[in-house]
C-alpha positions as CSV (number, residue, x, y, z in Angstrom):
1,X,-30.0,-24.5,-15.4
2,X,-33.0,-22.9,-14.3
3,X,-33.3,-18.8,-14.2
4,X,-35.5,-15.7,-11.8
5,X,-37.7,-13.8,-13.7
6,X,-34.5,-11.2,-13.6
7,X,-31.9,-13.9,-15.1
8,X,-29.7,-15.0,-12.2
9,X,-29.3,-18.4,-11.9
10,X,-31.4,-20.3,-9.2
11,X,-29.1,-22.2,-6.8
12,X,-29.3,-24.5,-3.7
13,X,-29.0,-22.3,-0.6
14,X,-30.2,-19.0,-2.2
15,X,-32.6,-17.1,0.4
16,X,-35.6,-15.6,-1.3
17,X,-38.5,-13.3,-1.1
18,X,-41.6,-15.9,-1.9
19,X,-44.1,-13.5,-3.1
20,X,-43.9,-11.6,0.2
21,X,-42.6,-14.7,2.4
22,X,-38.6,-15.2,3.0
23,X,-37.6,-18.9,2.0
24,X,-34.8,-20.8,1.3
25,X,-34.0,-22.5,-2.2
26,X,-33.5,-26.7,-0.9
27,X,-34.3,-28.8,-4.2
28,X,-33.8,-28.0,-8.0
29,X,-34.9,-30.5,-10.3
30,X,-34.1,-30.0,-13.5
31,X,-32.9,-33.3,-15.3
32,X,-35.8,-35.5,-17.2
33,X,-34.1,-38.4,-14.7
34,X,-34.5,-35.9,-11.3
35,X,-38.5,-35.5,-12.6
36,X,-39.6,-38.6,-12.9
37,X,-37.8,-39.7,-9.1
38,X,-39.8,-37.1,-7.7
39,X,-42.8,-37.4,-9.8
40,X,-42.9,-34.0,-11.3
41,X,-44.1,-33.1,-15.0
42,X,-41.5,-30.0,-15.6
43,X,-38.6,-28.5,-14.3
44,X,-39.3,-27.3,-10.9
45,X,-37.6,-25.5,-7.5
46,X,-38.3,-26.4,-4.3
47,X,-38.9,-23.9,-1.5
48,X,-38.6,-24.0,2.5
49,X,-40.8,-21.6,4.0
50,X,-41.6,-21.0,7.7
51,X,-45.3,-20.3,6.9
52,X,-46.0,-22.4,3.7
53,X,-43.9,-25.3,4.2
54,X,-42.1,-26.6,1.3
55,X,-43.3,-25.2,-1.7
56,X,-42.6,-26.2,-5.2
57,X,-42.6,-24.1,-8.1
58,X,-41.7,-24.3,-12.0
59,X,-40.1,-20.9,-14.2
60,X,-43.6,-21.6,-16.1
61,X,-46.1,-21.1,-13.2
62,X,-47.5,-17.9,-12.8
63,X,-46.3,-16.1,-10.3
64,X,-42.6,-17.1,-10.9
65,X,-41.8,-13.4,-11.6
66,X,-42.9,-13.0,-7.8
67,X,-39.6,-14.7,-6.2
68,X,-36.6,-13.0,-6.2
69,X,-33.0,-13.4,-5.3
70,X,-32.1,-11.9,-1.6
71,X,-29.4,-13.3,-0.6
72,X,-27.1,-15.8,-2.0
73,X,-23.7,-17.1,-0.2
74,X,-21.4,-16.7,-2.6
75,X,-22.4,-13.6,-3.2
């Protein structure tokens, strides 16, 4: 399970602040299986954004601490 810099769990659907732009958690690839189909090297989260794009990011990137949790639906 992958973790934000302030320990909630990341999950599918959660709206975020992407270091100053709102997006949209739509991919979390986690398994060893789930990195080689997508041709990642780590464990990584995929963002929507309306002015990026899609956007991926691993917890070991700097500038993870920069997303955080907005919204979630379950919440």
């Amino acid at each position: 399970m992958l973790f934000y810099f302030d320990g909630r769990p990341v999950q599918l659907g959660d709206e975020v602040d992407f270091d100053g732009e709102p997006g949209i958690v739509v991919e979390i690839i986690e398994t060893t299986d789930q990195q080689q189909d997508t041709g990642m090297d780590s464990q990584t989260v995929g963002f929507k954004t309306d002015r990026l794009g899609e956007v991926y990011q691993s917890p070991s990137d700097r500038g993870w601490d920069g997303i955080v949790l907005i919204n979630r639906s379950d919440e």
